[in-house]
KOLFI-349442 format. One record per residue (C-alpha): residue number from 1; residue in one letter; x, y, z. Coordinates in Angstrom, 2 decimals, always signed. Layout:
BEGIN
+-----+------+---------+---------+---------+
!  nr ! rest !    east !   north !      up !
+-----+------+---------+---------+---------+
! NUM !    A !       X !       Y !       Z !
...
+-----+------+---------+---------+---------+
% end
This chain:
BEGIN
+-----+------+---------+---------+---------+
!  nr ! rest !    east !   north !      up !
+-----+------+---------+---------+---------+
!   1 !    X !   +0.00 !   +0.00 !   +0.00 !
!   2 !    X !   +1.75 !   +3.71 !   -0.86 !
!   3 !    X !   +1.94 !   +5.43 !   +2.17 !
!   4 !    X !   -0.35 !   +8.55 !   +2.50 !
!   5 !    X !   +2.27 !  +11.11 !   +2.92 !
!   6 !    X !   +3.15 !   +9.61 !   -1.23 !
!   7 !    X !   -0.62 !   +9.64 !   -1.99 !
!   8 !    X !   -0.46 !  +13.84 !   -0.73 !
!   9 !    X !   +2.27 !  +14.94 !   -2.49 !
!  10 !    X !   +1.41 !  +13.26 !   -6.17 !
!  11 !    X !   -1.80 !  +14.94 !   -5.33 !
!  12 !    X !   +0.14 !  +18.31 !   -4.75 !
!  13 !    X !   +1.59 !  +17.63 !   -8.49 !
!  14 !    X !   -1.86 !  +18.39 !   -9.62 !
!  15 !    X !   -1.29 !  +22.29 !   -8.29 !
!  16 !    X !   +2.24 !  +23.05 !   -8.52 !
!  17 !    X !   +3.43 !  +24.18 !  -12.02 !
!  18 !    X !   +6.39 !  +25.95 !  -13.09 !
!  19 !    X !   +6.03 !  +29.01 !  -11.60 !
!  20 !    X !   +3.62 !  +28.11 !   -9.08 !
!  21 !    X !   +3.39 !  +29.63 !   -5.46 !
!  22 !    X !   +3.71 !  +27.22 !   -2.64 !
!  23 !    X !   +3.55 !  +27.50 !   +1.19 !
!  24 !    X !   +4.89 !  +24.82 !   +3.70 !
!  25 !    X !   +2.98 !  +26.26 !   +7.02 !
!  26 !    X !   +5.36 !  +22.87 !   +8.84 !
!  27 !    X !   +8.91 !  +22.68 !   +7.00 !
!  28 !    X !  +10.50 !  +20.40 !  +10.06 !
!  29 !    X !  +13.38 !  +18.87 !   +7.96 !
!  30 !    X !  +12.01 !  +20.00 !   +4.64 !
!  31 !    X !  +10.92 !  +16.94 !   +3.10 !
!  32 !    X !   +8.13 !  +18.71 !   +1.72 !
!  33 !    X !   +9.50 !  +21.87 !   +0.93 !
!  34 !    X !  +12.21 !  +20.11 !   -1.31 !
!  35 !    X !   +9.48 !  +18.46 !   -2.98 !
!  36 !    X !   +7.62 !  +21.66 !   -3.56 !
!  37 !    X !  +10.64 !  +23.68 !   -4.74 !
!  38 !    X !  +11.33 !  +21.12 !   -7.32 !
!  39 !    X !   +8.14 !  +21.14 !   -8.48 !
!  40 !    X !   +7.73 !  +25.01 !   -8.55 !
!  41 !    X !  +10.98 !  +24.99 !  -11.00 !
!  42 !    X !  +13.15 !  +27.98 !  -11.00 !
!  43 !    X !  +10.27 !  +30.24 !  -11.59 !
!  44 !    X !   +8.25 !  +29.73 !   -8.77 !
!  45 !    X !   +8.58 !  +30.35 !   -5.10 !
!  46 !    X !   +7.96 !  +28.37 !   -1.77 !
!  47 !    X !   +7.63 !  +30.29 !   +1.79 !
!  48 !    X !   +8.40 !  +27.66 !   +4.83 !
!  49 !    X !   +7.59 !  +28.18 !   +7.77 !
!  50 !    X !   +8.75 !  +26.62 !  +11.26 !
!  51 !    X !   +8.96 !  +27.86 !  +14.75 !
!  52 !    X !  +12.04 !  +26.12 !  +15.86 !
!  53 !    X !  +15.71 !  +26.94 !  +14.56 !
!  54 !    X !  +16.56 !  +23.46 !  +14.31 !
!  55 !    X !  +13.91 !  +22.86 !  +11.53 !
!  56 !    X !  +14.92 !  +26.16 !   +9.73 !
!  57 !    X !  +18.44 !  +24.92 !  +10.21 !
!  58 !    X !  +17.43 !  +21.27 !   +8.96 !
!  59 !    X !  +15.37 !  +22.23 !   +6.04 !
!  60 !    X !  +18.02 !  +25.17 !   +4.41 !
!  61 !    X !  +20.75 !  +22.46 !   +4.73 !
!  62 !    X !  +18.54 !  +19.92 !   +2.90 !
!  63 !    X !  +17.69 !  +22.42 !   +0.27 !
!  64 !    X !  +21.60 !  +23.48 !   -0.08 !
!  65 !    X !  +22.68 !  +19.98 !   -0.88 !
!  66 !    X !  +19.74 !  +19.86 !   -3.49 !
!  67 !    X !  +20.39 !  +23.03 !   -4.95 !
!  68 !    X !  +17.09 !  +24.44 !   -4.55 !
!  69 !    X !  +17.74 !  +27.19 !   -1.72 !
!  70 !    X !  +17.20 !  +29.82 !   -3.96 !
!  71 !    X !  +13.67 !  +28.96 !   -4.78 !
!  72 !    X !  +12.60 !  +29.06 !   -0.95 !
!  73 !    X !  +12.04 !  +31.73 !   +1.34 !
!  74 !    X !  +12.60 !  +30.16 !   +5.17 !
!  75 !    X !  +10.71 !  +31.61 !   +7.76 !
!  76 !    X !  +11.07 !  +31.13 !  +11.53 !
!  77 !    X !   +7.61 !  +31.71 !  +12.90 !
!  78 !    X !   +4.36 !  +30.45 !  +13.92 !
!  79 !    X !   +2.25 !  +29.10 !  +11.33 !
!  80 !    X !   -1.05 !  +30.61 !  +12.87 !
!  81 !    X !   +1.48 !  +34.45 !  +11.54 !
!  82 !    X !   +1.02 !  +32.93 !   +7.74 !
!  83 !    X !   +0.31 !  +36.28 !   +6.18 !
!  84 !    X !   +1.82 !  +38.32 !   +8.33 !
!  85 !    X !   +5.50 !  +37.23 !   +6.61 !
!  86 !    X !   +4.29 !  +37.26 !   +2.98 !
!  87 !    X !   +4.35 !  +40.12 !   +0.30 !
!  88 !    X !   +1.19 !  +41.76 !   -0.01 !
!  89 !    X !   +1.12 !  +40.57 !   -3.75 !
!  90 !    X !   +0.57 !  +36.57 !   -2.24 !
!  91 !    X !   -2.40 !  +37.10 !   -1.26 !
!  92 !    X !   -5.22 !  +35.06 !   -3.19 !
!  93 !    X !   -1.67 !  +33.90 !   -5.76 !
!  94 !    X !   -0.93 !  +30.63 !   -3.77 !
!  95 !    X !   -1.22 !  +27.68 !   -5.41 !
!  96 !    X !   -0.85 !  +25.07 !   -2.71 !
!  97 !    X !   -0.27 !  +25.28 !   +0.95 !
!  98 !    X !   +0.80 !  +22.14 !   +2.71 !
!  99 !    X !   +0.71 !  +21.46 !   +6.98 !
! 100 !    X !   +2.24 !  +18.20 !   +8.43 !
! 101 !    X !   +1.14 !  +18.67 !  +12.43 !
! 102 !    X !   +3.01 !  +16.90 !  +15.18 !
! 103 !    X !   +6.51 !  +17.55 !  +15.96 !
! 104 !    X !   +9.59 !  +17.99 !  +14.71 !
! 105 !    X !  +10.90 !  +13.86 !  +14.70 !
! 106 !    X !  +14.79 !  +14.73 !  +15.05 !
! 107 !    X !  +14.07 !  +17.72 !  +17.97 !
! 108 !    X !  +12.19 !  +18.31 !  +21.02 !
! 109 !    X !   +8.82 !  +16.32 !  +20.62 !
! 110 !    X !   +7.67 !  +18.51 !  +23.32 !
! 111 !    X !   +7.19 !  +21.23 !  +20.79 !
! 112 !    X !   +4.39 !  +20.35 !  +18.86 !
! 113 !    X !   +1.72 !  +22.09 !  +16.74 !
! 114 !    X !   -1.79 !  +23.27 !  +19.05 !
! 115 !    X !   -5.08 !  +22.99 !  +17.95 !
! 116 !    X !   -5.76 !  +26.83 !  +18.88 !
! 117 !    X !   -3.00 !  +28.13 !  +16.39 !
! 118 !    X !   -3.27 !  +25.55 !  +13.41 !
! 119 !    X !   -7.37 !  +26.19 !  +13.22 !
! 120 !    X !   -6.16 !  +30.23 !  +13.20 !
! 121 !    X !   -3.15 !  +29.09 !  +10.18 !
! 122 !    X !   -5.83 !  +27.05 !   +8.35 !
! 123 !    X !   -8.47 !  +29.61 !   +8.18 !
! 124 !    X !   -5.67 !  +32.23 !   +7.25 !
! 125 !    X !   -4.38 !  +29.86 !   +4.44 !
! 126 !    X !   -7.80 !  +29.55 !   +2.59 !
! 127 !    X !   -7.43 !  +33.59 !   +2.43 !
! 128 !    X !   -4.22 !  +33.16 !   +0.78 !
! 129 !    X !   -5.22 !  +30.54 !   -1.93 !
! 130 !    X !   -5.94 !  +31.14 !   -5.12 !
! 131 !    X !   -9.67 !  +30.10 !   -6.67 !
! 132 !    X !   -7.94 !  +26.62 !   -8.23 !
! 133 !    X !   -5.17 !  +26.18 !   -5.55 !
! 134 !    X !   -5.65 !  +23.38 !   -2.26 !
! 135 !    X !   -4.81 !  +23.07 !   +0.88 !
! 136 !    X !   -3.42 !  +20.03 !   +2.48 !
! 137 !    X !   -3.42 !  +18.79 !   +5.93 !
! 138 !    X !   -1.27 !  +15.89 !   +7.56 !
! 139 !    X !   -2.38 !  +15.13 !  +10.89 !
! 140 !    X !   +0.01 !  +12.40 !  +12.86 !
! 141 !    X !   -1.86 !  +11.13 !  +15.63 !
! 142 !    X !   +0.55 !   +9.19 !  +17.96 !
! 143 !    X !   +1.35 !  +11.75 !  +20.37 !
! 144 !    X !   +0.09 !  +13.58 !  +22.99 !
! 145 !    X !   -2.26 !  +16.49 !  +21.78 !
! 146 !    X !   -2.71 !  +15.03 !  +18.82 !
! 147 !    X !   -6.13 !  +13.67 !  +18.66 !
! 148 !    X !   -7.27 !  +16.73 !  +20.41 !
! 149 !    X !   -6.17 !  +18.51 !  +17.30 !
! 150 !    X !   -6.78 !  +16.07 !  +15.02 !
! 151 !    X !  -11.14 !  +16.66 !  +15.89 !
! 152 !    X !  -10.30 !  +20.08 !  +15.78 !
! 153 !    X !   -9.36 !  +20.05 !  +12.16 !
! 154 !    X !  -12.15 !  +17.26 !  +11.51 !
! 155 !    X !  -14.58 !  +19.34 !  +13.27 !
! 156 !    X !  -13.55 !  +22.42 !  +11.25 !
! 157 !    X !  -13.28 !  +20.97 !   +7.80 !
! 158 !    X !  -17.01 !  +19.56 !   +8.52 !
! 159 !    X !  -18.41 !  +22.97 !   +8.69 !
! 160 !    X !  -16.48 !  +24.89 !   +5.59 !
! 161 !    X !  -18.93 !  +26.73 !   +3.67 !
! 162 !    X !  -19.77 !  +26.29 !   -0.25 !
! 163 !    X !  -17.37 !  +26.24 !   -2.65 !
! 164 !    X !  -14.93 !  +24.46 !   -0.43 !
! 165 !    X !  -14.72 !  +21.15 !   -0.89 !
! 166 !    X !  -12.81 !  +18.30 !   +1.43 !
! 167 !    X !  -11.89 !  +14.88 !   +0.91 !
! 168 !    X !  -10.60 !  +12.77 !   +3.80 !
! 169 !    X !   -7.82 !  +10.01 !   +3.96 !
! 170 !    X !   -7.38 !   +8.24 !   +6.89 !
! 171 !    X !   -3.86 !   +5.37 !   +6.64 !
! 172 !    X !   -4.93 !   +2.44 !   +8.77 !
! 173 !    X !   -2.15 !   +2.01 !  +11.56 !
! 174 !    X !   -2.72 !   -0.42 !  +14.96 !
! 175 !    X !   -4.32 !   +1.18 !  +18.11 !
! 176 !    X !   -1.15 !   +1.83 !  +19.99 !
! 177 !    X !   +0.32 !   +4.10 !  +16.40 !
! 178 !    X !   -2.75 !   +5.73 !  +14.75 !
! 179 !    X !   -1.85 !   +6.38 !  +11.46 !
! 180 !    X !   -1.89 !   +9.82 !   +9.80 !
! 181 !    X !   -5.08 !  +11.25 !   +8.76 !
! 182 !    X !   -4.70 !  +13.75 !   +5.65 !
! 183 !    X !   -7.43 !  +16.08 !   +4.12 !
! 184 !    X !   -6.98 !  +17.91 !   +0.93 !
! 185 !    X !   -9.22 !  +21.24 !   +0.46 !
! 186 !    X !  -10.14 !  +22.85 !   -2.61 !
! 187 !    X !  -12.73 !  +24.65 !   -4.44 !
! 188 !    X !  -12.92 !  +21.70 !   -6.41 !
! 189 !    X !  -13.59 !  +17.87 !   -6.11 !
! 190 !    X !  -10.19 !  +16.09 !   -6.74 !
! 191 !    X !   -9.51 !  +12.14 !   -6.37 !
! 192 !    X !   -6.36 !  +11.72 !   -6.58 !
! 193 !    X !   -5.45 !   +8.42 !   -8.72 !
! 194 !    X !   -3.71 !   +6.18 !   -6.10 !
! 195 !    X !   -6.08 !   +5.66 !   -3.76 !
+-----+------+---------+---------+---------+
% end
């Protein structure tokens, strides 16, 4: 079975062109912002965001070694202060905005995203889109907090008005390791082809 956090990111391909405008609201150790700046190309541009320095520090040395630092701007804040470190010309230009909540795995699992500020980054983020771009949640669910926020996002993504649309993906783990659950929002119905 491909894992979900493969199933997201083909999905992502769907939004991301040349030139495209990309947010990572969680870079941790940029996994997904290297994915996004390659698929952006040279023309486009990716904003990543993480609170700790050892994430910022994690994901600029990853994108170094790839080549692909110039295409992202690295941000050490909150996610829930999205806009608040963008030009003014982002808003209603992105193209896809990607969250993976939980904790950084290599640093202080302590330090985790909090239902109170990813519900404010969400709603901030579907500002920021574009009419045809997505948002994409990854929500890990083996820690502590984590289900808490987990029906926080559920609960919200429930209630978006029309012409949102969500689609829900839950990867089946064991009771003592949850796995991830993973929602993809868009003013359009997408299905992505793996699953």
């Amino acid at each position: 079975m491909t894992p979900l956090t493969e199933i997201a990111q083909q999905a992502w391909l769907s939004y991301l062109r040349p030139g495209a405008w990309a947010i990572d609201a969680t870079a941790g150790n940029g996994l997904d912002t290297e994915f996004l700046a390659r698929a952006v190309s040279e023309t486009g541009r990716v904003f990543a965001y993480d609170i700790q320095d050892a994430a910022i520090k994690s994901t600029a040395g990853r994108l170094d070694k790839a080549g692909l630092l110039s295409r992202v701007t690295l941000i050490k804040a909150d996610h829930a202060e999205l806009s608040g470190h963008l030009p003014c010309s982002s808003h209603s230009r992105i193209d896809l905005i990607c969250f993976n909540l939980g904790y950084l795995p290599s640093g202080d699992h302590s330090v985790t995203t909090r239902p109170l500020t990813t519900l404010r980054a969400i709603k901030e983020s579907l500002k920021l889109l574009k009419p045809s771009g997505a948002l994409s949640i990854m929500a890990y669910r083996g820690h502590a907090g984590a289900m808490e926020e987990t029906e926080a996002v559920e609960h919200f993504v429930a209630t978006l008005p029309q012409p949102w649309t969500c689609r829900q993906f839950v990867e089946t783990g064991s009771k003592e390791r949850p796995g991830p659950v993973w929602w993809l929002i868009a003013q359009e119905e997408f299905t992505p082809r793996s699953v």
